[in-house]
VEXROKOL-682853 format. One record per atom (N, C-alpha, C): residue number from 1; x, y, z; atom name. Coordinates in steps of 0.1 Angstrom, whole numbers, plus 5000, padded with zeros to 4 digits. Each point is the difference from the previous one (the first is absolute). Layout:
BEGIN
   k   xx   yy   zz  a
 NUM    X    Y    Z CA
...
//
This chain:
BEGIN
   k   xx   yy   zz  a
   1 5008 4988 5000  N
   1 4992 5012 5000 CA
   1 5009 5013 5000  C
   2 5012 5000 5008  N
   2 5007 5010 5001 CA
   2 5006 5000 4985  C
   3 5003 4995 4993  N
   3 5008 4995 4990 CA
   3 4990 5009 4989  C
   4 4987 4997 5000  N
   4 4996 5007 4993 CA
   4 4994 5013 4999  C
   5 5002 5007 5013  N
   5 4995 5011 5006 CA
   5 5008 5011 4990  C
   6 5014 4994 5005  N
   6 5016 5002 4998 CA
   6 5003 5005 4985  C
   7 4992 4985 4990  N
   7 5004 5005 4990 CA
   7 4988 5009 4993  C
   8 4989 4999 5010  N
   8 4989 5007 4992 CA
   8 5008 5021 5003  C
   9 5005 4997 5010  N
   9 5004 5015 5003 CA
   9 5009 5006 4988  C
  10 5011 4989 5000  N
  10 5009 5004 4992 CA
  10 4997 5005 4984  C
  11 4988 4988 4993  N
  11 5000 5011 4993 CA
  11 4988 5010 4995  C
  12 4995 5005 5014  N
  12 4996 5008 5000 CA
  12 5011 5015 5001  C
  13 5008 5000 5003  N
  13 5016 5009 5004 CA
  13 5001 4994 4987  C
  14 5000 4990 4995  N
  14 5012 5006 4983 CA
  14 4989 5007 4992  C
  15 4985 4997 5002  N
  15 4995 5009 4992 CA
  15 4994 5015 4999  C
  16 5003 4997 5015  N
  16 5003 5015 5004 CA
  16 5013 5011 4993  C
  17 5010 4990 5006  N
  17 5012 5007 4995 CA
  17 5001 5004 4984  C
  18 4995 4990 4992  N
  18 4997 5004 4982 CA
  18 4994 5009 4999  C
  19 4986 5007 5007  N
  19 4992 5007 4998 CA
  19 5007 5012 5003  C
  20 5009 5002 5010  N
  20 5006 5009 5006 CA
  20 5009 5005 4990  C
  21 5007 4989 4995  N
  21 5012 5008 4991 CA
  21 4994 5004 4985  C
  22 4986 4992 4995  N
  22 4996 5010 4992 CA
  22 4992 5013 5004  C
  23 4997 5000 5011  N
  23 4995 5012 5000 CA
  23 5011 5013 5002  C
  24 5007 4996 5003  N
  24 5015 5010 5000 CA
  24 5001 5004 4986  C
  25 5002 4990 4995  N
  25 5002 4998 4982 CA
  25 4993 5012 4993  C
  26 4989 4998 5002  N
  26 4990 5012 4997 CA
  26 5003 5013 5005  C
  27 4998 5000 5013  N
  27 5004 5013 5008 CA
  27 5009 5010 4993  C
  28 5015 4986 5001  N
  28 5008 5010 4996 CA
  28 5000 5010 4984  C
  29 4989 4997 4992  N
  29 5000 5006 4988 CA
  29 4995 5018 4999  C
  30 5006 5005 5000  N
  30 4997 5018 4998 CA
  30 4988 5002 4992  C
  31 4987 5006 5002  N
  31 4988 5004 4996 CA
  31 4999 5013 5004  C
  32 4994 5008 4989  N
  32 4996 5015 5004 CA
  32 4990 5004 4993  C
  33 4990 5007 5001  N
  33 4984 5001 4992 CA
  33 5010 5004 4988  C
  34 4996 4995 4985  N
  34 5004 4999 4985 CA
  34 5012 5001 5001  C
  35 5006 4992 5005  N
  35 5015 4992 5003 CA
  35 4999 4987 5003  C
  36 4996 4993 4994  N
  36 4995 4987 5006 CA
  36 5002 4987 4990  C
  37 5011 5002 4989  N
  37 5000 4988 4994 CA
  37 5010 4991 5003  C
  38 5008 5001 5011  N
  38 5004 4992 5004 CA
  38 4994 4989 5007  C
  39 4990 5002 5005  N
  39 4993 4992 5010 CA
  39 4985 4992 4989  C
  40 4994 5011 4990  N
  40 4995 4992 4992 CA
  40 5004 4991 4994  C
  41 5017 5002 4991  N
  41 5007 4990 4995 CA
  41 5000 4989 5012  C
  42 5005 5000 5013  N
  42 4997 4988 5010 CA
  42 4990 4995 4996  C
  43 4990 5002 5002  N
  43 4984 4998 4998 CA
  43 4998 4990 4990  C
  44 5008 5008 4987  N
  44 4993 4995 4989 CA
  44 5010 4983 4999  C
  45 5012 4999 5003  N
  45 5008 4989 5005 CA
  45 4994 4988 5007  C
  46 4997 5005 5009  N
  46 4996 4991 5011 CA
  46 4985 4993 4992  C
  47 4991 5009 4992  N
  47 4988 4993 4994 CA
  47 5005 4994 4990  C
  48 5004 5003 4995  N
  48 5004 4990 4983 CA
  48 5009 4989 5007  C
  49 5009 4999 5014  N
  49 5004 4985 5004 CA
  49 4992 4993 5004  C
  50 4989 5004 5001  N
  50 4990 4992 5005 CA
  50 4985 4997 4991  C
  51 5004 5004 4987  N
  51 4990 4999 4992 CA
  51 4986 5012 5000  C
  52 5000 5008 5010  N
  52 4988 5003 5002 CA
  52 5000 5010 4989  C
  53 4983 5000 4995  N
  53 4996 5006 4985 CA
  53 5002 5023 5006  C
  54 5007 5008 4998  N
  54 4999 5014 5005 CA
  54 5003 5008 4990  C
  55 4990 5012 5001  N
  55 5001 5008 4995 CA
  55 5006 5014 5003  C
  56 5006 5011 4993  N
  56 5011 5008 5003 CA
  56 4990 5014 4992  C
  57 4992 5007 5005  N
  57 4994 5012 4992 CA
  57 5014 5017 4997  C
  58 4996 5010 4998  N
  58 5009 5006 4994 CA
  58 5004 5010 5013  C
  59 4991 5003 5009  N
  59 5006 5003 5011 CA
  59 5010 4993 5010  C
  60 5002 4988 5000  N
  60 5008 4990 5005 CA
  60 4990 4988 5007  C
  61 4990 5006 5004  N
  61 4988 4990 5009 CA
  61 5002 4982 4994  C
  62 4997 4994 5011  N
  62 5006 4988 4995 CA
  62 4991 4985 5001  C
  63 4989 4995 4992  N
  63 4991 4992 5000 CA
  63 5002 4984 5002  C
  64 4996 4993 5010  N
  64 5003 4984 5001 CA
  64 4985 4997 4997  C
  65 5000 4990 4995  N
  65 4990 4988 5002 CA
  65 5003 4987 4998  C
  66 4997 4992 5012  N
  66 5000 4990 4998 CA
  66 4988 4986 5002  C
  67 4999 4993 4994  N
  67 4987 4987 4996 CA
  67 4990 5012 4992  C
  68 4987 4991 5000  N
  68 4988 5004 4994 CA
  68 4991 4999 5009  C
  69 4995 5011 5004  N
  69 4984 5000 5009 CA
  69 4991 5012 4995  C
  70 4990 4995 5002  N
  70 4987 5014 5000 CA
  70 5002 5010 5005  C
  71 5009 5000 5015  N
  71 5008 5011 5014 CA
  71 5008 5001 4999  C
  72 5007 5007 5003  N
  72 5017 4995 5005 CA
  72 4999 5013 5015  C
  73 5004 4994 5010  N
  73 5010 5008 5006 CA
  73 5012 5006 5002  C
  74 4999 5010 5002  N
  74 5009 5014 4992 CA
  74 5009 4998 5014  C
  75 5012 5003 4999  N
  75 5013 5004 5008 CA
  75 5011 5010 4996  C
  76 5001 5014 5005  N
  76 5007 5010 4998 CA
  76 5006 5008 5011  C
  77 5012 5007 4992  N
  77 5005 5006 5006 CA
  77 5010 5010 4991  C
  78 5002 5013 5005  N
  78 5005 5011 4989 CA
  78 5020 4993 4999  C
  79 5000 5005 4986  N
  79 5018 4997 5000 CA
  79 5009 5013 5004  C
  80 4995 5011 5002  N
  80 5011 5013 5003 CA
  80 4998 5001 5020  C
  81 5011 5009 5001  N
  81 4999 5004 5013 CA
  81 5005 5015 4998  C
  82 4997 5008 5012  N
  82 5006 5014 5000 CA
  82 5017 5001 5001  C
  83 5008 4991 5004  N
  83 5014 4998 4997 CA
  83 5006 5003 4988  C
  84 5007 5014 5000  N
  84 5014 4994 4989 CA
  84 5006 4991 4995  C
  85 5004 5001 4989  N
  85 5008 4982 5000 CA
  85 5012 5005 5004  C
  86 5003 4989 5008  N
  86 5014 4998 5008 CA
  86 5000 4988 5002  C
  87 5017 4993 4992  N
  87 5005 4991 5005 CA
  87 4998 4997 5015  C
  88 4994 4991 5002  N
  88 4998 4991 5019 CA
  88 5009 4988 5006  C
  89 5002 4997 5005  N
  89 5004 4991 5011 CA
  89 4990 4994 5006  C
  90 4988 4987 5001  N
  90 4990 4998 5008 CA
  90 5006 4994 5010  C
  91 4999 5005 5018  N
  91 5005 4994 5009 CA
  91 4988 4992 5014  C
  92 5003 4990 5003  N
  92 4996 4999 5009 CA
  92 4998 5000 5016  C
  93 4988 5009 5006  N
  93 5004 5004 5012 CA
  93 4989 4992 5006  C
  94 4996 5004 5012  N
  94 4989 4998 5005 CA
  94 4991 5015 5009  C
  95 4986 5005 5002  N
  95 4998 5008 4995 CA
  95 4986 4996 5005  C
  96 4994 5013 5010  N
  96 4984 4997 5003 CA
  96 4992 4999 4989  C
  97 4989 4987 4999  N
  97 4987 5004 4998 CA
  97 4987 5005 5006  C
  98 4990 5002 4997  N
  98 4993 5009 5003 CA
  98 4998 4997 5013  C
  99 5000 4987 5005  N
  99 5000 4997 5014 CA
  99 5010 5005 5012  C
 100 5009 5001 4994  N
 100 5011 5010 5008 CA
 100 5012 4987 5002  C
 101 4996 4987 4993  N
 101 5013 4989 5000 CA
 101 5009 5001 4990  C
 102 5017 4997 5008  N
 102 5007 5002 4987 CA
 102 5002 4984 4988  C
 103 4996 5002 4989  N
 103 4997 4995 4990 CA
 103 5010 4998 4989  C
 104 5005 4986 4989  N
 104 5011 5005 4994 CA
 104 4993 5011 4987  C
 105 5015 5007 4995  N
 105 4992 5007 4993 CA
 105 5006 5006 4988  C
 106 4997 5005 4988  N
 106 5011 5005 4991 CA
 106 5003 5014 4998  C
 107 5008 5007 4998  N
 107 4999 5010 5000 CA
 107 5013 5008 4991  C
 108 5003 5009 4990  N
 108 5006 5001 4991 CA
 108 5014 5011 5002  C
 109 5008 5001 4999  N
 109 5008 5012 4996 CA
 109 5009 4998 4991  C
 110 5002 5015 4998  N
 110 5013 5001 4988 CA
 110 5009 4994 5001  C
 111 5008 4997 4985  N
 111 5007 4993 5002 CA
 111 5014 5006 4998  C
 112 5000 5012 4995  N
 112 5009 5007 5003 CA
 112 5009 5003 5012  C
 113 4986 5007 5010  N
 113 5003 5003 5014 CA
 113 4995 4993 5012  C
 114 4995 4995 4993  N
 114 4991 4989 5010 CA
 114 4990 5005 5013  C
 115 4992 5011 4993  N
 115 4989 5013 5011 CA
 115 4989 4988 4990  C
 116 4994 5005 5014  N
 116 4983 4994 4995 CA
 116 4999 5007 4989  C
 117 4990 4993 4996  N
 117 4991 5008 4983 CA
 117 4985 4989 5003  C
 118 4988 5002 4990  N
 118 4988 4998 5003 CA
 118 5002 4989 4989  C
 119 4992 4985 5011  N
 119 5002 4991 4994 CA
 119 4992 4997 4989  C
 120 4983 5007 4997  N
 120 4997 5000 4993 CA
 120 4989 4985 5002  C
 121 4997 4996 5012  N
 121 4994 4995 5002 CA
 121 4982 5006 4999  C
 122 4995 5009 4997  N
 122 4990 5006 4997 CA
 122 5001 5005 4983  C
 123 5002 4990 4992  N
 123 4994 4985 4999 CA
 123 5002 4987 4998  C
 124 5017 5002 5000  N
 124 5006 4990 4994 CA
 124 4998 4984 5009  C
 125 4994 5002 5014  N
 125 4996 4988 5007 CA
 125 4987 4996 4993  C
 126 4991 5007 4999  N
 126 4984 4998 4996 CA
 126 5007 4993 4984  C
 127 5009 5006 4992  N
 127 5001 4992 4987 CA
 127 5005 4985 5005  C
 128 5010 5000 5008  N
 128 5004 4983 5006 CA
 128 4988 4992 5004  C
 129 4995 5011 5009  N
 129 4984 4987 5002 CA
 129 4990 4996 4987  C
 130 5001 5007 4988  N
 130 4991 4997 4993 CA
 130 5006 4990 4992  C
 131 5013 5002 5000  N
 131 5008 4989 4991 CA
 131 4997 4985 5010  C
 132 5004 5003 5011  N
 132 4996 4982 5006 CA
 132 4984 4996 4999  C
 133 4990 5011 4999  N
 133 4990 4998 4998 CA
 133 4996 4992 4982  C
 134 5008 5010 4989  N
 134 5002 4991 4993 CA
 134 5006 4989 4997  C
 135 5005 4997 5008  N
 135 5007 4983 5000 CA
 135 4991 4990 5008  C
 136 4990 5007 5005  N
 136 4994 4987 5012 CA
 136 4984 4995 4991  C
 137 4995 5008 4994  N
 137 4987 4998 4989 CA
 137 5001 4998 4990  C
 138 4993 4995 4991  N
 138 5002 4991 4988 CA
 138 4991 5013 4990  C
 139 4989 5007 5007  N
 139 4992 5008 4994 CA
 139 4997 5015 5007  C
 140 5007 5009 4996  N
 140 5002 5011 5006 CA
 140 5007 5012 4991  C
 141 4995 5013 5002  N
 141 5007 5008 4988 CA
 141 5009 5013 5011  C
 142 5009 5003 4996  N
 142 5011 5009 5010 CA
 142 4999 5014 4991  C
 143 4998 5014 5009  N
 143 5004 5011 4989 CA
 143 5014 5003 5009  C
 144 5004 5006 4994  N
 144 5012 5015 5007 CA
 144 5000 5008 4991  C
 145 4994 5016 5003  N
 145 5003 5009 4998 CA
 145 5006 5006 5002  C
 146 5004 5014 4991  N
 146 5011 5008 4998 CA
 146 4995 5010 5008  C
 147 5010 5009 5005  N
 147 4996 5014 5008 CA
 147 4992 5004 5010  C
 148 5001 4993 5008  N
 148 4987 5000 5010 CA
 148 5001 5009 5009  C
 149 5012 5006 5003  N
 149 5006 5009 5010 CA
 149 4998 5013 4993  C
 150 4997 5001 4996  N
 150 4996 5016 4993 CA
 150 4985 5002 4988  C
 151 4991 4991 5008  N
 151 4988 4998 4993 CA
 151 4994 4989 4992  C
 152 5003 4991 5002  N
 152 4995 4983 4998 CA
 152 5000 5003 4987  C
 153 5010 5007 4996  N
 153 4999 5001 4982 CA
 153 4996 4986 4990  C
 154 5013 4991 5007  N
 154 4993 4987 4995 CA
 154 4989 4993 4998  C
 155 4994 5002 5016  N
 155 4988 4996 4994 CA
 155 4993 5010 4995  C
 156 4998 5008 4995  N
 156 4992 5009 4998 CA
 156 5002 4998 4986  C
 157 5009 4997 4991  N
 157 4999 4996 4987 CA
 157 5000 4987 4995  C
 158 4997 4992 5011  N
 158 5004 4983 5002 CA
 158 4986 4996 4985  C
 159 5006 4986 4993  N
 159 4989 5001 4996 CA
 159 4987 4991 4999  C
 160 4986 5005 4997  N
 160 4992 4995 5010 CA
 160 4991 4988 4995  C
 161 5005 4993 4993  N
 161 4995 4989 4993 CA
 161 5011 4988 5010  C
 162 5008 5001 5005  N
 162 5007 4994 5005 CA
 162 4989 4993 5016  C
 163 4997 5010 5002  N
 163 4991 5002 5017 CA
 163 4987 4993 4997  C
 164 4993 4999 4985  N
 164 4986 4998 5003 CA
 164 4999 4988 5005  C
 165 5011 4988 5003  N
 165 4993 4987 5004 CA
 165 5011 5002 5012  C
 166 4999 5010 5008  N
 166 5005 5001 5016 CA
 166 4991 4996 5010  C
 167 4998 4991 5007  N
 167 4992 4998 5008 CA
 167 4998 5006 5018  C
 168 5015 5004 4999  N
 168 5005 5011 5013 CA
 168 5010 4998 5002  C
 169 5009 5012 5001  N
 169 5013 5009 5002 CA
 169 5007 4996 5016  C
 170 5012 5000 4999  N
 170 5004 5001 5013 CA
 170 5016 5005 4996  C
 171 5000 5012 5002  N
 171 5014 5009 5001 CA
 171 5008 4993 5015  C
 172 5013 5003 5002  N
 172 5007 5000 5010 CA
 172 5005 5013 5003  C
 173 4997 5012 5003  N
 173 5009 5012 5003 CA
 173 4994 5008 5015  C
 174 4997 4995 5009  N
 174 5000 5003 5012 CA
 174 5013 5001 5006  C
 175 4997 5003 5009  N
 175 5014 5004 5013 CA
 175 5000 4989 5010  C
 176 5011 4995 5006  N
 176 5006 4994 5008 CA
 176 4991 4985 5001  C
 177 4993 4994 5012  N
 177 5000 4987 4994 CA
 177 4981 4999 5010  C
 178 4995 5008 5000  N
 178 4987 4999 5009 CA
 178 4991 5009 4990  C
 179 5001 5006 4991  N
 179 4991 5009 4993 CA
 179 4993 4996 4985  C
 180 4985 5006 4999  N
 180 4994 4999 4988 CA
 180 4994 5011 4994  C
 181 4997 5003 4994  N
 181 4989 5013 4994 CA
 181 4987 4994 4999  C
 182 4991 5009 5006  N
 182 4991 5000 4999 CA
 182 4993 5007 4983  C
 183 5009 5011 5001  N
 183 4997 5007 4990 CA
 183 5011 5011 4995  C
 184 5001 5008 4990  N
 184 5012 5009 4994 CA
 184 4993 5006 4997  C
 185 5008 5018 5002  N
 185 4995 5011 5002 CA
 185 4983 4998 4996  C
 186 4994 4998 5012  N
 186 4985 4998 4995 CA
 186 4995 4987 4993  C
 187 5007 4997 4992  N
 187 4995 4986 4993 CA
 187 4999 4984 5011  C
 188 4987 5000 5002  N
 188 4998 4987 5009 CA
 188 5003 4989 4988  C
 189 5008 4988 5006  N
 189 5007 4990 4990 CA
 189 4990 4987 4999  C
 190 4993 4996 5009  N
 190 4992 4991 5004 CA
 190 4989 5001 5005  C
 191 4987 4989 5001  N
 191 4987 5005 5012 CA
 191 5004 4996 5012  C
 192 5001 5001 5017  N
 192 5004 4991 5010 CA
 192 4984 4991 4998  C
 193 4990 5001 4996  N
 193 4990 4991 5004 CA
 193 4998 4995 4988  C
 194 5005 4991 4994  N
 194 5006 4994 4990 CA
 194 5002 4987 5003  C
 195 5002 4991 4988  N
 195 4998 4984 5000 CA
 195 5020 5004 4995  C
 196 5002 5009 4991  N
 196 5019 4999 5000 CA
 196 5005 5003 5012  C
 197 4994 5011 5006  N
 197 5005 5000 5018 CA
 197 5001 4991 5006  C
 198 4988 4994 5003  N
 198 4993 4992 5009 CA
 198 5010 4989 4996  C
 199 5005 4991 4992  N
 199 5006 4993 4995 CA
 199 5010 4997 5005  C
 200 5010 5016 5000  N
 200 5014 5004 5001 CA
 200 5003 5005 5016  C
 201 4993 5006 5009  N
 201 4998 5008 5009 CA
 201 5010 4993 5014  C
 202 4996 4982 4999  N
 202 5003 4995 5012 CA
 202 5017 4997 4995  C
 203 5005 4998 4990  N
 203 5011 4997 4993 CA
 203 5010 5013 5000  C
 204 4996 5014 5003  N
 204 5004 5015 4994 CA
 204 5005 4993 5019  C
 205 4990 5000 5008  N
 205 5003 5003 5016 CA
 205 5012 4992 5003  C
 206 4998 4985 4994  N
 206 5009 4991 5008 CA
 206 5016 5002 4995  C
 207 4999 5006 4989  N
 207 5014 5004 4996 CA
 207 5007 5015 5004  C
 208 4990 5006 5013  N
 208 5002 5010 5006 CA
 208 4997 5010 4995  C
 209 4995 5001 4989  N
 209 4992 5016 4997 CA
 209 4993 5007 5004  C
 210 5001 5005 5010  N
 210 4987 5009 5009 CA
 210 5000 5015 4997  C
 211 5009 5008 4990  N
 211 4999 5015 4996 CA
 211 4995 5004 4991  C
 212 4987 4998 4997  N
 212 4994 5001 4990 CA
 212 4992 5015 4999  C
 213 5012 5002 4988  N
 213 4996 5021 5000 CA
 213 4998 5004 4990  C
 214 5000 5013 4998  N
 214 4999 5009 4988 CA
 214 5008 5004 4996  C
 215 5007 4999 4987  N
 215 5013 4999 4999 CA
 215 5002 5013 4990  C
 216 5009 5006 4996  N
 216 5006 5006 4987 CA
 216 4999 4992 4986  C
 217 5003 5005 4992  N
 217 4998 4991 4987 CA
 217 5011 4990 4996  C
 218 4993 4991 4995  N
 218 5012 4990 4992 CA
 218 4989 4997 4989  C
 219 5006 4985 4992  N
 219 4992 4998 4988 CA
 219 4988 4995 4999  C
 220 4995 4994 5011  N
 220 4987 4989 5000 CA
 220 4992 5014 5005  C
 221 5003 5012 5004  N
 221 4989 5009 4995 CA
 221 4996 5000 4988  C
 222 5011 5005 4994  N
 222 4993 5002 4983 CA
 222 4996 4992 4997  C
 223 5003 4988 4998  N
 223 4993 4986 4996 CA
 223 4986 4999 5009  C
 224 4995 5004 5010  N
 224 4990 4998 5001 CA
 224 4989 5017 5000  C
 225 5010 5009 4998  N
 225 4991 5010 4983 CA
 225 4994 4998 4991  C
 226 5012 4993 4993  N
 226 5001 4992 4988 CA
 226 4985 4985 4996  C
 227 5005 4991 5011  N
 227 4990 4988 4998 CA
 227 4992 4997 5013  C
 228 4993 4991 4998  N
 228 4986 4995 5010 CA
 228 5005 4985 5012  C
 229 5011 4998 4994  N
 229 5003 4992 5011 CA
 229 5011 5002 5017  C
 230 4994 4990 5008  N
 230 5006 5007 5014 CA
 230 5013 5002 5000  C
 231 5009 5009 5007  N
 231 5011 4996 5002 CA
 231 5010 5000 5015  C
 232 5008 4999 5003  N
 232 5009 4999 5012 CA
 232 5016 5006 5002  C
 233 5003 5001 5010  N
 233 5012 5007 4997 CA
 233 5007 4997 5014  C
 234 5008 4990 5001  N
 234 5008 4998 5012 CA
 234 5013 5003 5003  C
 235 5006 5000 5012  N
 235 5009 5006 5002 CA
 235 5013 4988 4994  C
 236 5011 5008 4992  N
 236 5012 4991 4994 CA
 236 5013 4998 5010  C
 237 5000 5008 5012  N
 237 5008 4993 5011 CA
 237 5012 5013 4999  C
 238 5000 5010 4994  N
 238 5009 5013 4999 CA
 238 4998 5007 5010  C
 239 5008 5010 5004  N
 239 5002 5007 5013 CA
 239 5007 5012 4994  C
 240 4996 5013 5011  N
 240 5006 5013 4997 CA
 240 5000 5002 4984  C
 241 4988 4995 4995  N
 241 5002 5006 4982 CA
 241 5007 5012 4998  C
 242 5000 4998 4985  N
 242 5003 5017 4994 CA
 242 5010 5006 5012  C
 243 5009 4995 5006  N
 243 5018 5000 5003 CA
 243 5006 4996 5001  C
 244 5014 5008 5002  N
 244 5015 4988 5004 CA
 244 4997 4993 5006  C
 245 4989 5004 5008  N
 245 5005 4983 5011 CA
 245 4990 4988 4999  C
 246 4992 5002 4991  N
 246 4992 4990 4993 CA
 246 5008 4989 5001  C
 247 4989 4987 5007  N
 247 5007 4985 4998 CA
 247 4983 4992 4999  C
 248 5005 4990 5000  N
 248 4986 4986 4997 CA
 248 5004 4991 5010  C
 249 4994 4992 5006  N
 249 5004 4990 5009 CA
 249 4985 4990 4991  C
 250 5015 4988 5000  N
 250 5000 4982 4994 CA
 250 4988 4998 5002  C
 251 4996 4996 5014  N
 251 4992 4998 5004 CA
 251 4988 5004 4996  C
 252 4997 5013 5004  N
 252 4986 5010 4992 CA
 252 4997 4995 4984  C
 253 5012 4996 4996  N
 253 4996 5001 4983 CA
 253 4992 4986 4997  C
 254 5003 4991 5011  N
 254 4995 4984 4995 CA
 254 4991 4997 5007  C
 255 4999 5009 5011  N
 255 4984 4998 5003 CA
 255 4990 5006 4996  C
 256 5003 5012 4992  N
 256 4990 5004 4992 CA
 256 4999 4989 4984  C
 257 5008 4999 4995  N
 257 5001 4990 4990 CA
 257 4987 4988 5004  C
 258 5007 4996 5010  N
 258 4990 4986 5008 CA
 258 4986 5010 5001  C
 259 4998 5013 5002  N
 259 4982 5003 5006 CA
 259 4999 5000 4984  C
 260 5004 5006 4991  N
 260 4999 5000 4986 CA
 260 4997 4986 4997  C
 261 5007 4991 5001  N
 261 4997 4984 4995 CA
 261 4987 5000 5006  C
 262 5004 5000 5012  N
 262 4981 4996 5005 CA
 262 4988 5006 4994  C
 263 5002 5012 4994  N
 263 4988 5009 5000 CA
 263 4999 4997 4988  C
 264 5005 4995 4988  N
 264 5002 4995 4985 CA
 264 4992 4989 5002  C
 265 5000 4990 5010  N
 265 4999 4990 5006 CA
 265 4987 4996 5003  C
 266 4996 5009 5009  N
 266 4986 5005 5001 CA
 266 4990 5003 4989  C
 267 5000 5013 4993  N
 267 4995 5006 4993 CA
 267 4997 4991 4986  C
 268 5011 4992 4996  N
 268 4999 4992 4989 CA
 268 5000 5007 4985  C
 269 4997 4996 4986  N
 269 5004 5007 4992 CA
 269 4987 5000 4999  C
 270 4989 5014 5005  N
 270 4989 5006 4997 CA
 270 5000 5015 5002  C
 271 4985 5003 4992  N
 271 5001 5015 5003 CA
 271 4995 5007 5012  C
 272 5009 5009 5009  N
 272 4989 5007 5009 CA
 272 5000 5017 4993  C
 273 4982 5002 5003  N
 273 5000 5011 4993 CA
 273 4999 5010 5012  C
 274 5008 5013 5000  N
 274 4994 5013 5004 CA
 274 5003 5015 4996  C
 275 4992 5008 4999  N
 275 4999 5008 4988 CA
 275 5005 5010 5013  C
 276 5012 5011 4993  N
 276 5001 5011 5006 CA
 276 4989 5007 5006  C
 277 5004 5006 5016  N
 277 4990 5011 5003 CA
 277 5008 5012 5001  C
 278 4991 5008 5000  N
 278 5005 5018 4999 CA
 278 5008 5002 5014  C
 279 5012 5005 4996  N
 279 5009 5006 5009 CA
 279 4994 5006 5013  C
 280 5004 4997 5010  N
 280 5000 5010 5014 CA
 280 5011 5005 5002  C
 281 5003 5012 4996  N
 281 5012 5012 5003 CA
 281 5003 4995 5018  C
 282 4990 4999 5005  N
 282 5000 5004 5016 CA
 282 5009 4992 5008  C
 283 5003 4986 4995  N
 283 5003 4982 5006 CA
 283 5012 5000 4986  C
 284 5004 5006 4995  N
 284 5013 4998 4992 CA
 284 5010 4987 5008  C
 285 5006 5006 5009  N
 285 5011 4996 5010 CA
 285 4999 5001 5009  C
 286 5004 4989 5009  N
 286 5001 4996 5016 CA
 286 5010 5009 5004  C
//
């Protein structure tokens, strides 16, 4: 019994550790809003090794689909960050999460001088979780958009034949490793009294989500401007965004991944519908 406890641990620690050094892998790639084809060239690499059918539109935005269904569940996350490109060093420290424990964690500096710089984990972790999300389903479509840090430009020109057989969205660009949106600038993303809530709700808690607010904008607003289906937006496990001292902790990133699996999991490949309501200026942000 011990024997197998033993080896069931172990490789749970090697597969941790693989996930770990790809997600460094990622990290360490320099992204800046329309600076960003280094990280799309990654992108477009990592799909064509793996067969998956993607499309590349003229703004850079970057389309997956994979199997055939009537639905698909959507998985996104933007490819720029507000960082310069600067050569990095991705280092590992360890580093509170939002619980106030120290956690391992990555975090970036130059490589010149070796001073922090912003890891760029808002969004470059939310793109790592969508990528394991595309490796774990057989039938699922992934966007990443261009420019999201200075007006969801991407999606805002994304194009829209792509989305009609979306069955519901789930972005990763929240903060630290307990938060959701409720809604962006005004845009409510889902119904709470809802058969997609109701579904997802006890799964959102056990994976420790309990900050469910009003957030500033990212892309699953526009997208749910844009179209009639629910959407979500969870936190990708980043810390102190938009600065030098921006880092991600391991941990955050794969248990969001895992609530992502589950809620793909749940939900199934169907449609949930809910139609935009009119903005309240008043409840913007928490």
């Amino acid at each position: 019994m011990v024997k197998e406890i033993t080896i069931k641990w172990l490789a749970i620690l090697k597969e941790f550790n693989m996930i770990k050094e790809k997600l460094k892998e990622l990290l360490a790639i320099p992204t800046k809003t329309w600076e960003e084809d280094r990280l799309i060239s990654y992108l477009i690499e990592h799909f064509e090794s793996r067969g998956y059918h993607y499309e590349l539109d003229e703004l850079g935005n970057l389309y997956v689909t994979k199997g055939i269904s009537e639905y698909y569940p959507l998985v996104l996350a933007h490819t720029d960050s507000v960082h310069d490109i600067t050569e990095m060093v991705v280092k590992e420290e360890y580093l509170p999460n939002s619980q106030g424990d120290k956690k391992l964690a990555l975090k970036a500096y130059t490589k010149d001088g070796n001073l922090p710089t912003g890891i760029g984990g808002d969004d470059k972790a939310g793109v790592f979780i969508c990528l394991q999300l595309l490796e774990r389903f057989n039938v699922i479509k992934g966007f990443f958009p261009v420019a999201e840090e200075t007006g969801c430009h991407g999606s805002r020109g994304a194009k829209e034949e792509f989305f009609n057989n979306v069955g519901y969205a789930i972005q990763f660009d929240s903060t630290e490793n307990d938060t959701m949106s409720l809604s962006l600038m005004g845009t409510q993303l889902f119904e709470q009294d809802s058969e997609f809530f109701n579904k997802t709700k006890g799964l959102i808690l056990e994976h420790g989500f309990t900050e469910w607010r009003h957030h500033p904008y990212t892309d699953t607003m526009v997208l749910k401007e844009r179209f009639n289906f629910a959407c979500l937006n969870f936190a990708a496990g980043y810390y102190n965004y938009h600065s030098n001292n921006e880092y991600v902790i391991v941990e955050d990133v794969l248990n969001s991944t895992l609530l992502g699996e589950g809620v793909i999991k749940k939900l199934g490949n169907k449609f949930y519908e809910f139609k935009v309501t009119k903005k309240d200026s008043l409840s913007w942000f928490d």
